[in-house]
PDBQT receptor file of N, H, CA, C and O in Angstrom, charges set to zero:
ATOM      1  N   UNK A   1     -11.899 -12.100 -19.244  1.00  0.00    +0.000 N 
ATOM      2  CA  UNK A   1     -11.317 -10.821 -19.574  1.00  0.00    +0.000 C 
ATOM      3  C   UNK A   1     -11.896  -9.745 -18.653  1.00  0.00    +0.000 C 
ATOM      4  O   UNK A   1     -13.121  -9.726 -18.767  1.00  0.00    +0.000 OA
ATOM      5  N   UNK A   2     -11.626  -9.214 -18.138  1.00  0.00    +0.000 N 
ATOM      6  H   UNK A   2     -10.630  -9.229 -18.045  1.00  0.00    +0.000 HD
ATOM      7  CA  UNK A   2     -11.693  -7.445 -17.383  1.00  0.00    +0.000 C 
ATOM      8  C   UNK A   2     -11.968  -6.827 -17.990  1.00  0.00    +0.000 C 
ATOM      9  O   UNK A   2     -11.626  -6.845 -19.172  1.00  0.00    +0.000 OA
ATOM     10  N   UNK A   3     -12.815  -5.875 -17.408  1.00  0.00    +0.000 N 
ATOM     11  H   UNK A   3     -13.094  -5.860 -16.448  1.00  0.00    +0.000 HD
ATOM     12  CA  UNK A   3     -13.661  -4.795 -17.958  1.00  0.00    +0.000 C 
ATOM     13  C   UNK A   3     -13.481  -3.978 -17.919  1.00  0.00    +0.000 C 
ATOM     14  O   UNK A   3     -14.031  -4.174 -16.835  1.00  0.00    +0.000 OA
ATOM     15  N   UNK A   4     -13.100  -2.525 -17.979  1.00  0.00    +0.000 N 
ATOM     16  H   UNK A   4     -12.653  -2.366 -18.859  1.00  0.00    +0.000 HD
ATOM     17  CA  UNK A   4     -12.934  -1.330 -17.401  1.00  0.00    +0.000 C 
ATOM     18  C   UNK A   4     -13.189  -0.809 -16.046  1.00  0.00    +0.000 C 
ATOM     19  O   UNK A   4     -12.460  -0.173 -15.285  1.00  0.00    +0.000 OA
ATOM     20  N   UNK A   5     -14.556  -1.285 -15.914  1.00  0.00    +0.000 N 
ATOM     21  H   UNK A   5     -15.149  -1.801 -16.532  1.00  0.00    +0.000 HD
ATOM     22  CA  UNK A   5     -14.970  -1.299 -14.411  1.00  0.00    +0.000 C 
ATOM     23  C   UNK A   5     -13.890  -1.857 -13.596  1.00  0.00    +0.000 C 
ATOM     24  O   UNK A   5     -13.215  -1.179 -12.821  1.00  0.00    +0.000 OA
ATOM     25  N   UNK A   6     -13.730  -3.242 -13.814  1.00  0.00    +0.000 N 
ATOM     26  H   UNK A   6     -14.278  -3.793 -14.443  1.00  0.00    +0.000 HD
ATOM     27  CA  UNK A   6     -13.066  -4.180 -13.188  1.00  0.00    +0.000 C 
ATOM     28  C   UNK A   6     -11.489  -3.960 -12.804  1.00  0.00    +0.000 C 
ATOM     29  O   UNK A   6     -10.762  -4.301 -11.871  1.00  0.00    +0.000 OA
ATOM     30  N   UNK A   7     -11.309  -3.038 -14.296  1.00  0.00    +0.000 N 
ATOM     31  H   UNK A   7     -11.900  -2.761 -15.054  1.00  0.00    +0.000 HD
ATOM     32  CA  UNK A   7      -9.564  -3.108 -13.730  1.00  0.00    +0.000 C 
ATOM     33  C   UNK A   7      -9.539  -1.413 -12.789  1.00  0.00    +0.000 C 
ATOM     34  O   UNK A   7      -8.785  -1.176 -11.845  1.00  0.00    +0.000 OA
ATOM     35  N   UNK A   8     -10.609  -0.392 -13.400  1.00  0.00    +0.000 N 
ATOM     36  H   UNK A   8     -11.221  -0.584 -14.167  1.00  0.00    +0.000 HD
ATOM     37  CA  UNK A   8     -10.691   0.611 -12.173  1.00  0.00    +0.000 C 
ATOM     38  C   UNK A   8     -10.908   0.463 -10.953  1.00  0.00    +0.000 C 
ATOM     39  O   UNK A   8     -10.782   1.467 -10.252  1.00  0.00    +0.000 OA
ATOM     40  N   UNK A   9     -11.316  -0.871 -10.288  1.00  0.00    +0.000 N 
ATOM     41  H   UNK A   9     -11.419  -1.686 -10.858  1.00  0.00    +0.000 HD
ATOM     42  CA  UNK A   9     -11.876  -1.575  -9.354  1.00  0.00    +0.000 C 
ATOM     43  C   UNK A   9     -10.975  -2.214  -8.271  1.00  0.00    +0.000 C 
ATOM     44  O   UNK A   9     -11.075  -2.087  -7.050  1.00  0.00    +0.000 OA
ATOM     45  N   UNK A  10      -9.767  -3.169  -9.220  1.00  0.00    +0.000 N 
ATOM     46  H   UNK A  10      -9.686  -3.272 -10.211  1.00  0.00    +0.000 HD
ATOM     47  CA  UNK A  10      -8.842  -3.590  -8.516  1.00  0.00    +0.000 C 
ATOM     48  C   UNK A  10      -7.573  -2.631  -8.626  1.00  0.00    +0.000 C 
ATOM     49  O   UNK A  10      -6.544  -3.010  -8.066  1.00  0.00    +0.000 OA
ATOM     50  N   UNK A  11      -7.572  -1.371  -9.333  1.00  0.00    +0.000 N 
ATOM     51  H   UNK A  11      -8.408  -1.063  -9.788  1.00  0.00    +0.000 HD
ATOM     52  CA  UNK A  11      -6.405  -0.586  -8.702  1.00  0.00    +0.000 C 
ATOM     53  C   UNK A  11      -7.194   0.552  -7.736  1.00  0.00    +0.000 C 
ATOM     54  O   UNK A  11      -6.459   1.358  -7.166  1.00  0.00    +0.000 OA
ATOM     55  N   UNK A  12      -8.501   0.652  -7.543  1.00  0.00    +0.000 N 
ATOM     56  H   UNK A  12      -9.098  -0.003  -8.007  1.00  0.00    +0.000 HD
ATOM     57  CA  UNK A  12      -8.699   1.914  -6.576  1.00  0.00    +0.000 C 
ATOM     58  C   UNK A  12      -8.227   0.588  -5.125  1.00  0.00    +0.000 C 
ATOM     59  O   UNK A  12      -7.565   0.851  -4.121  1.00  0.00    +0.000 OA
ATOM     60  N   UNK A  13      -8.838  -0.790  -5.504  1.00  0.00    +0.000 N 
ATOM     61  H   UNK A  13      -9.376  -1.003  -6.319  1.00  0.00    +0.000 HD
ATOM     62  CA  UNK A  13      -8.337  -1.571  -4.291  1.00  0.00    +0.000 C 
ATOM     63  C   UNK A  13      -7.006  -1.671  -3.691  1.00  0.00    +0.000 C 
ATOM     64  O   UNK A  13      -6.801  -1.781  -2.482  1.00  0.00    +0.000 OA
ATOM     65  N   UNK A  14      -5.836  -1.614  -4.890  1.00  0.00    +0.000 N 
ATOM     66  H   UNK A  14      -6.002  -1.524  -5.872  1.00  0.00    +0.000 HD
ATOM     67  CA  UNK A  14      -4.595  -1.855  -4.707  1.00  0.00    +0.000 C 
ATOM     68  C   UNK A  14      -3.995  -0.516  -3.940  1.00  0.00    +0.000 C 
ATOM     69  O   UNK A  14      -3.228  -0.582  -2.979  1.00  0.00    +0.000 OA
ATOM     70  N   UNK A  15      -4.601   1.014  -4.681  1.00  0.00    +0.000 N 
ATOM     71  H   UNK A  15      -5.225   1.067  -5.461  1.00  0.00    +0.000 HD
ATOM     72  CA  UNK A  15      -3.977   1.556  -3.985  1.00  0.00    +0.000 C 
ATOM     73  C   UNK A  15      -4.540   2.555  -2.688  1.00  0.00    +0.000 C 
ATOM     74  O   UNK A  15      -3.865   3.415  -2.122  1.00  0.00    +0.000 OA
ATOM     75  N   UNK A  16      -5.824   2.225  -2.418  1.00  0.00    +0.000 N 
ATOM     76  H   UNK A  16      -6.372   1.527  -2.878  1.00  0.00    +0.000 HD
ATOM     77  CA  UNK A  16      -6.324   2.442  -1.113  1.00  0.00    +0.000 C 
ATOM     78  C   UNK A  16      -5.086   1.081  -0.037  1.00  0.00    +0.000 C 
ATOM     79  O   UNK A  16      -4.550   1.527   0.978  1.00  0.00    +0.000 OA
ATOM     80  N   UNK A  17      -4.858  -0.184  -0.379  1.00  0.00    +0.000 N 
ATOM     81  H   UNK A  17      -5.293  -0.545  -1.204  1.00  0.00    +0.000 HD
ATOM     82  CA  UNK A  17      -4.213  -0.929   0.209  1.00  0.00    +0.000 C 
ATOM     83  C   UNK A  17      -3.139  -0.461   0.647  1.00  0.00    +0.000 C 
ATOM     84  O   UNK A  17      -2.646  -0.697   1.750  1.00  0.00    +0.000 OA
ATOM     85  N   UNK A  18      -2.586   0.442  -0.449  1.00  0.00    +0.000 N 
ATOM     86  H   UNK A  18      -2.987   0.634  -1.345  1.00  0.00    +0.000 HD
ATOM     87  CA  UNK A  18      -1.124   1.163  -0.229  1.00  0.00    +0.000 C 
ATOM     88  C   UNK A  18      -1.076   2.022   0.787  1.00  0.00    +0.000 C 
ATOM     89  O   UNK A  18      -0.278   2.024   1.725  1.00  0.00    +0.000 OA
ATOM     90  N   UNK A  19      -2.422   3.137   0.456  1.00  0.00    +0.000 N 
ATOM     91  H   UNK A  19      -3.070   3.135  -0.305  1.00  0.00    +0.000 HD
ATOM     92  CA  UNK A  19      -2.305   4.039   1.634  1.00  0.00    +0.000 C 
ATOM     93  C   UNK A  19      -2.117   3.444   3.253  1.00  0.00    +0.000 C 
ATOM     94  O   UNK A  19      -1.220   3.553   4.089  1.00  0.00    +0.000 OA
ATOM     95  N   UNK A  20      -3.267   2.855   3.229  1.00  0.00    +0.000 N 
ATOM     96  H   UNK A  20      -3.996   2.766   2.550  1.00  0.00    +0.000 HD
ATOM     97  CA  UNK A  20      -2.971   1.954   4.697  1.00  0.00    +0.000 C 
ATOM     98  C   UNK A  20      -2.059   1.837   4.958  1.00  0.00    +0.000 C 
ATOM     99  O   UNK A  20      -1.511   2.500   5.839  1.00  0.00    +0.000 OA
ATOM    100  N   UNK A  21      -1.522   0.931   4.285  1.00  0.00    +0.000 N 
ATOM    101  H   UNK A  21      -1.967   0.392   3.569  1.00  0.00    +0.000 HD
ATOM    102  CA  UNK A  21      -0.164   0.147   4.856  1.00  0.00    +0.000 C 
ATOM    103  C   UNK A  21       0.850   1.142   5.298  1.00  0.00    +0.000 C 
ATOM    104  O   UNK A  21       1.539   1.004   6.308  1.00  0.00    +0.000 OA
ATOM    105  N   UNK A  22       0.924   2.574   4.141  1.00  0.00    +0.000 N 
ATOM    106  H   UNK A  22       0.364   2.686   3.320  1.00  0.00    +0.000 HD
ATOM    107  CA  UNK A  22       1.545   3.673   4.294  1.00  0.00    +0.000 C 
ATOM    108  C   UNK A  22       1.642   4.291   5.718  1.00  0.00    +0.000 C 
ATOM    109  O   UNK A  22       2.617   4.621   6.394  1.00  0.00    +0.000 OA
ATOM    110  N   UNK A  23      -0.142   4.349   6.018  1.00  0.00    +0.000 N 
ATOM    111  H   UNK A  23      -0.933   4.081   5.469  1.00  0.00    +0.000 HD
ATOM    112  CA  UNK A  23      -0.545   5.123   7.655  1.00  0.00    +0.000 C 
ATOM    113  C   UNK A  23       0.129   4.580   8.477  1.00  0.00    +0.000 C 
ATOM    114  O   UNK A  23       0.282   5.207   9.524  1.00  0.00    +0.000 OA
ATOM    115  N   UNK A  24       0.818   3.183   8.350  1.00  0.00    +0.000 N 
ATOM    116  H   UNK A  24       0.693   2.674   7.499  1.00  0.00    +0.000 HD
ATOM    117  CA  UNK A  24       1.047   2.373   9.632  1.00  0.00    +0.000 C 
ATOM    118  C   UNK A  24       2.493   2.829   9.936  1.00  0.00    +0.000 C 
ATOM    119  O   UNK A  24       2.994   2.386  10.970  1.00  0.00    +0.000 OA
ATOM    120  N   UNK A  25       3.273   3.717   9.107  1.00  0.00    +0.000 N 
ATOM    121  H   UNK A  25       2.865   4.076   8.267  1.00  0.00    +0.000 HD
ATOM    122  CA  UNK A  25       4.873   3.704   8.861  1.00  0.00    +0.000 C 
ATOM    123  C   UNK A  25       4.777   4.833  10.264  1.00  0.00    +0.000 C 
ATOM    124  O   UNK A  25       5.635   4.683  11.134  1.00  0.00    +0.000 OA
ATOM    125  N   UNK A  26       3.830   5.830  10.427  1.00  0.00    +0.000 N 
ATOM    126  H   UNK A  26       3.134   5.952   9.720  1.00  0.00    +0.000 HD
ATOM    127  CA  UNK A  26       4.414   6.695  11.476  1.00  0.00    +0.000 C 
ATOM    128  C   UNK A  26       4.376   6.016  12.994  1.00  0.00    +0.000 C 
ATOM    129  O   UNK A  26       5.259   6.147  13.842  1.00  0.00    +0.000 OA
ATOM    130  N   UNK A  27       2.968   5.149  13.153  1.00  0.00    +0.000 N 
ATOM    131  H   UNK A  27       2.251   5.042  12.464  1.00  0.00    +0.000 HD
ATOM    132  CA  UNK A  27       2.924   4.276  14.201  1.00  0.00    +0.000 C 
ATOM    133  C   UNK A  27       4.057   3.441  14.847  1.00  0.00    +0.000 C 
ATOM    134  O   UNK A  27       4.169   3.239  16.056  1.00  0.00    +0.000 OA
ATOM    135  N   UNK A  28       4.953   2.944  13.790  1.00  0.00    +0.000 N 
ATOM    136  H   UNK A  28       4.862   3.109  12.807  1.00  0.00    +0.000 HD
ATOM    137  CA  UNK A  28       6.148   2.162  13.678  1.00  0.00    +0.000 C 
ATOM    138  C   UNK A  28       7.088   3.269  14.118  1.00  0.00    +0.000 C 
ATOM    139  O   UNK A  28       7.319   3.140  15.320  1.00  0.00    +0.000 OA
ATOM    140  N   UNK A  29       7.585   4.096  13.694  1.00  0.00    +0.000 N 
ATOM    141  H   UNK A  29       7.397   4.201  12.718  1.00  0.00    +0.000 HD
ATOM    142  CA  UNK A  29       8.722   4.719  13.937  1.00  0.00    +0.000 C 
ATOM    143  C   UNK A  29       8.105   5.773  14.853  1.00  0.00    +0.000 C 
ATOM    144  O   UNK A  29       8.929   6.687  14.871  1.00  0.00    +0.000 OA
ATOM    145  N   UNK A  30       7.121   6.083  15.582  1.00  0.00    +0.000 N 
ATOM    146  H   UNK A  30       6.452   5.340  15.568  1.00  0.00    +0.000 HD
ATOM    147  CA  UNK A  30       7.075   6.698  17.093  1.00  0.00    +0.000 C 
ATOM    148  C   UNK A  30       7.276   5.138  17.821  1.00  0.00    +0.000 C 
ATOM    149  O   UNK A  30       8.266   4.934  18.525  1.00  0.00    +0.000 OA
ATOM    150  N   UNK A  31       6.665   4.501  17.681  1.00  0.00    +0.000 N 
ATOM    151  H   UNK A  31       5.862   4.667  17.109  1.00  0.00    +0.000 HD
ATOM    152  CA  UNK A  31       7.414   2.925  18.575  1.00  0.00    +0.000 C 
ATOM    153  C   UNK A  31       8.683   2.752  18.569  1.00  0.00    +0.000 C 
ATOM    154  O   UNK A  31       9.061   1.954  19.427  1.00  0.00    +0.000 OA
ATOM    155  N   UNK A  32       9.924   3.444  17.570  1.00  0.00    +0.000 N 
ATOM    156  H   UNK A  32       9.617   4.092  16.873  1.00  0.00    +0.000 HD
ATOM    157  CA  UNK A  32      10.602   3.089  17.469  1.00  0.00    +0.000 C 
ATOM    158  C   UNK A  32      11.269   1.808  16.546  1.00  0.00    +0.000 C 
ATOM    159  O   UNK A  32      12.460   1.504  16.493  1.00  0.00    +0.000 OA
ATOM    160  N   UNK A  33      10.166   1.179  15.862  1.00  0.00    +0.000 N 
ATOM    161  H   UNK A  33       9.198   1.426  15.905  1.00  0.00    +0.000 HD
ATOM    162  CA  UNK A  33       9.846  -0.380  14.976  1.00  0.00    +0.000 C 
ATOM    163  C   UNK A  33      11.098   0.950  14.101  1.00  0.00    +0.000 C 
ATOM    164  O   UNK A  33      10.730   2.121  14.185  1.00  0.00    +0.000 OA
ATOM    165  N   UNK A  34      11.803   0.806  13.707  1.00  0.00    +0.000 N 
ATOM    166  H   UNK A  34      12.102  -0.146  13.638  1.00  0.00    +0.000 HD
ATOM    167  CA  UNK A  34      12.374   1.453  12.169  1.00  0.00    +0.000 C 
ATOM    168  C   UNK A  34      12.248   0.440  11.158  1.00  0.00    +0.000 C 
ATOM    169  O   UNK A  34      11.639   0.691  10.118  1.00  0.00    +0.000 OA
ATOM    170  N   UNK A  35      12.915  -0.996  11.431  1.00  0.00    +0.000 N 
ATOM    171  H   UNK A  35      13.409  -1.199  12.276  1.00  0.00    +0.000 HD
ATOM    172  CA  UNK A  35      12.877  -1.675  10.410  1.00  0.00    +0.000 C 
ATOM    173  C   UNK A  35      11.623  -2.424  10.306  1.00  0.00    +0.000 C 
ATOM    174  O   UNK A  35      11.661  -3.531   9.770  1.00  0.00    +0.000 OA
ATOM    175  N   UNK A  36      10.287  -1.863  10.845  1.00  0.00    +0.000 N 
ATOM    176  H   UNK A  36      10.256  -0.964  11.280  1.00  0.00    +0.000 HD
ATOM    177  CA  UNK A  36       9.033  -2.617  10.552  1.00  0.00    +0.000 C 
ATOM    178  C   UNK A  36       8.592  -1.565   9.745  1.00  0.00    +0.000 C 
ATOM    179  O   UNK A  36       7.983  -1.874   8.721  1.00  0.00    +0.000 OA
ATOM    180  N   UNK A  37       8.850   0.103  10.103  1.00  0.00    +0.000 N 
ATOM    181  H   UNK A  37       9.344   0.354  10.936  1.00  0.00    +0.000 HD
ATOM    182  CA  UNK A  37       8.259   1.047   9.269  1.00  0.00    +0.000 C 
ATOM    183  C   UNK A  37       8.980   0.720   7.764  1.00  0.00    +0.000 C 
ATOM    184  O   UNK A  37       8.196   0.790   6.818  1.00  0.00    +0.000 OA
ATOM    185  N   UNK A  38      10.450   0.356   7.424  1.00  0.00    +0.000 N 
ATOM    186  H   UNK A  38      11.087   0.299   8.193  1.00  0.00    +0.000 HD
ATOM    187  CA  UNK A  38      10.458   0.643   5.899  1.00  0.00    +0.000 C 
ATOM    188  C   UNK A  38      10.070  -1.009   5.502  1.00  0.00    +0.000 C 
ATOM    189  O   UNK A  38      10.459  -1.112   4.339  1.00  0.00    +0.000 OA
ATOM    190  N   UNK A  39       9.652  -1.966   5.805  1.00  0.00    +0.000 N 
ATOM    191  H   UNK A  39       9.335  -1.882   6.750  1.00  0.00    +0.000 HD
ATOM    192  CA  UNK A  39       8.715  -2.962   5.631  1.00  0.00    +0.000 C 
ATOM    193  C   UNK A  39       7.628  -2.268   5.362  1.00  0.00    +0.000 C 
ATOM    194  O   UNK A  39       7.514  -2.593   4.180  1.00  0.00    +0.000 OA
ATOM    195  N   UNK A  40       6.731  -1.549   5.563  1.00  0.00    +0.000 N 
ATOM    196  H   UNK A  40       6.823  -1.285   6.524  1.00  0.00    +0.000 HD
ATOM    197  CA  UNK A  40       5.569  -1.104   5.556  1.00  0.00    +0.000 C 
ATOM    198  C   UNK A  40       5.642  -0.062   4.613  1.00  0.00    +0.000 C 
ATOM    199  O   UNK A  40       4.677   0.034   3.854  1.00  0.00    +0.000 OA
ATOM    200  N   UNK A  41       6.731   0.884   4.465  1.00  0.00    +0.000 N 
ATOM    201  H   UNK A  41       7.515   0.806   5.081  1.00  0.00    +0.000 HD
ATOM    202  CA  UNK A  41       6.986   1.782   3.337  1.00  0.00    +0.000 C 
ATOM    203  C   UNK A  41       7.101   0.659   1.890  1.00  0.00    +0.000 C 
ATOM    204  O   UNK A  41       6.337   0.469   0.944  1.00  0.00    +0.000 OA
ATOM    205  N   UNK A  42       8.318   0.120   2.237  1.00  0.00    +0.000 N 
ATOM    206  H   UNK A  42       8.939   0.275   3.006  1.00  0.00    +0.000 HD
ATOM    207  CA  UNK A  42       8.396  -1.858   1.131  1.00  0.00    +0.000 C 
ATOM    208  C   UNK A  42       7.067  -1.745   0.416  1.00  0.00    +0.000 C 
ATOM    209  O   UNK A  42       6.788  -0.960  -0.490  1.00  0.00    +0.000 OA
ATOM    210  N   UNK A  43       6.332  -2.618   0.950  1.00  0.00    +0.000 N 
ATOM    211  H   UNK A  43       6.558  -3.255   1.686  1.00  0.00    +0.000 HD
ATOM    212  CA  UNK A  43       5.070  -2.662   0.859  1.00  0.00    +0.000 C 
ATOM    213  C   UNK A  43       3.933  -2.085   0.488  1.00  0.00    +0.000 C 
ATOM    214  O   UNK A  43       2.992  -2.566  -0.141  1.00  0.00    +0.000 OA
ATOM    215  N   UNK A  44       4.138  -0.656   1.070  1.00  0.00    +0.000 N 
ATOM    216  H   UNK A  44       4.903  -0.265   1.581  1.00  0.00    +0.000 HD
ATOM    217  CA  UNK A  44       3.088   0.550   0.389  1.00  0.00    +0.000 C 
ATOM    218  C   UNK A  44       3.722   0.789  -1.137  1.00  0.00    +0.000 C 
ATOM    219  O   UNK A  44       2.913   0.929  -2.054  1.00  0.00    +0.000 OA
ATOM    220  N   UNK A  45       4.852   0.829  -1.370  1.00  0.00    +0.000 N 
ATOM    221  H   UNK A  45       5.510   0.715  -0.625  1.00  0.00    +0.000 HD
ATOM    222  CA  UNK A  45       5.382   0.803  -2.661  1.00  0.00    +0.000 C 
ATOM    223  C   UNK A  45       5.359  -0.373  -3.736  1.00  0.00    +0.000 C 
ATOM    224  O   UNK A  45       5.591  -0.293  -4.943  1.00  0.00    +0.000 OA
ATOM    225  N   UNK A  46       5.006  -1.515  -2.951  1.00  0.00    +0.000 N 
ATOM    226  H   UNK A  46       4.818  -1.580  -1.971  1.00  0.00    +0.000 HD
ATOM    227  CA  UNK A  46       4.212  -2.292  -4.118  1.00  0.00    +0.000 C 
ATOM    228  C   UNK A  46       3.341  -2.256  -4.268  1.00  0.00    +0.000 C 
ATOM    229  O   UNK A  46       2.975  -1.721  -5.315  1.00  0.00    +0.000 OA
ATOM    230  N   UNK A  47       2.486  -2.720  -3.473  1.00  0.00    +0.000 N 
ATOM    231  H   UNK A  47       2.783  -3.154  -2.623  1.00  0.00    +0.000 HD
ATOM    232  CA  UNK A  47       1.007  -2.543  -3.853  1.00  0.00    +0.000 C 
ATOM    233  C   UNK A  47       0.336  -1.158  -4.396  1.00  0.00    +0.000 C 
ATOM    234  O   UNK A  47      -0.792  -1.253  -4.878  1.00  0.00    +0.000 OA
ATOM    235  N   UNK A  48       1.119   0.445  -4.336  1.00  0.00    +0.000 N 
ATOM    236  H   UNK A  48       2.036   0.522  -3.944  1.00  0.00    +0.000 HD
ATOM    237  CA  UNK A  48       0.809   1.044  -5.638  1.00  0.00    +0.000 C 
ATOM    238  C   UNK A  48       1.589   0.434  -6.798  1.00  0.00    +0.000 C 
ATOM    239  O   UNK A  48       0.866  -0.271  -7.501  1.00  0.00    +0.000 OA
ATOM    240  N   UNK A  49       2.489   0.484  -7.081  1.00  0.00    +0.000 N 
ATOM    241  H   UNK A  49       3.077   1.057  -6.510  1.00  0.00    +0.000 HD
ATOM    242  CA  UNK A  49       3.367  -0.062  -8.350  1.00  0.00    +0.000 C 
ATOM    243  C   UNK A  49       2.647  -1.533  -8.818  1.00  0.00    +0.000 C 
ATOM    244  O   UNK A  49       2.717  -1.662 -10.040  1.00  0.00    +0.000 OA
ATOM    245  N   UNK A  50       1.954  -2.702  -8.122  1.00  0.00    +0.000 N 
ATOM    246  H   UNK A  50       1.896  -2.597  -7.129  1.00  0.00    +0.000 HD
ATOM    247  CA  UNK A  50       0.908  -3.243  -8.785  1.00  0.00    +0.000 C 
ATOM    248  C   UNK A  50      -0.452  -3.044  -9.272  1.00  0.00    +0.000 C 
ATOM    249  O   UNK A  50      -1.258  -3.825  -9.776  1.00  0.00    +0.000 OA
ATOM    250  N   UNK A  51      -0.518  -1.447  -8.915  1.00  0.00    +0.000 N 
ATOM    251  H   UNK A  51       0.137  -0.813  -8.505  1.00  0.00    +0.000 HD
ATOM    252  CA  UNK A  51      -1.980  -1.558  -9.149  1.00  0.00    +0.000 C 
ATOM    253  C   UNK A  51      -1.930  -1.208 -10.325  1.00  0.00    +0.000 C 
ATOM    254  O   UNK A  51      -3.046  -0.999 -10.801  1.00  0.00    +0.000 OA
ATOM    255  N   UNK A  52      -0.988  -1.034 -11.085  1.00  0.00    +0.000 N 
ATOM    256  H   UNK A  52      -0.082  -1.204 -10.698  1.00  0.00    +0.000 HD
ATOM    257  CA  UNK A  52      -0.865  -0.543 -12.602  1.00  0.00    +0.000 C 
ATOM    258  C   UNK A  52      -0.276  -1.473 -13.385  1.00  0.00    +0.000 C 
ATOM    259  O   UNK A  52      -0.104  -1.252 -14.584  1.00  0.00    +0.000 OA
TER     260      UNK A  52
């Protein structure tokens, strides 16, 4: 069972994960990547929406 600690623990993880993934969307679309940036938007939107 999870602890309080534990579940504050794996969502500050989940959604620090999000941000990242988030940072990478402008990198992508100055490259021109469009459909790698909303992969990476995709993505930043799960991993917040799992961290809860």
């Amino acid at each position: 069972m999870m602890t309080d600690e534990d579940r504050v623990a794996v969502v500050a993880y989940r959604m620090e994960n999000a941000r990242r993934t988030l940072d990478e969307v402008t990198f992508h679309i100055k490259q021109g990547f469009y459909n790698t940036a909303m992969n990476r938007m995709y993505y930043a939107c799960f991993y917040a929406v799992s961290a809860y």
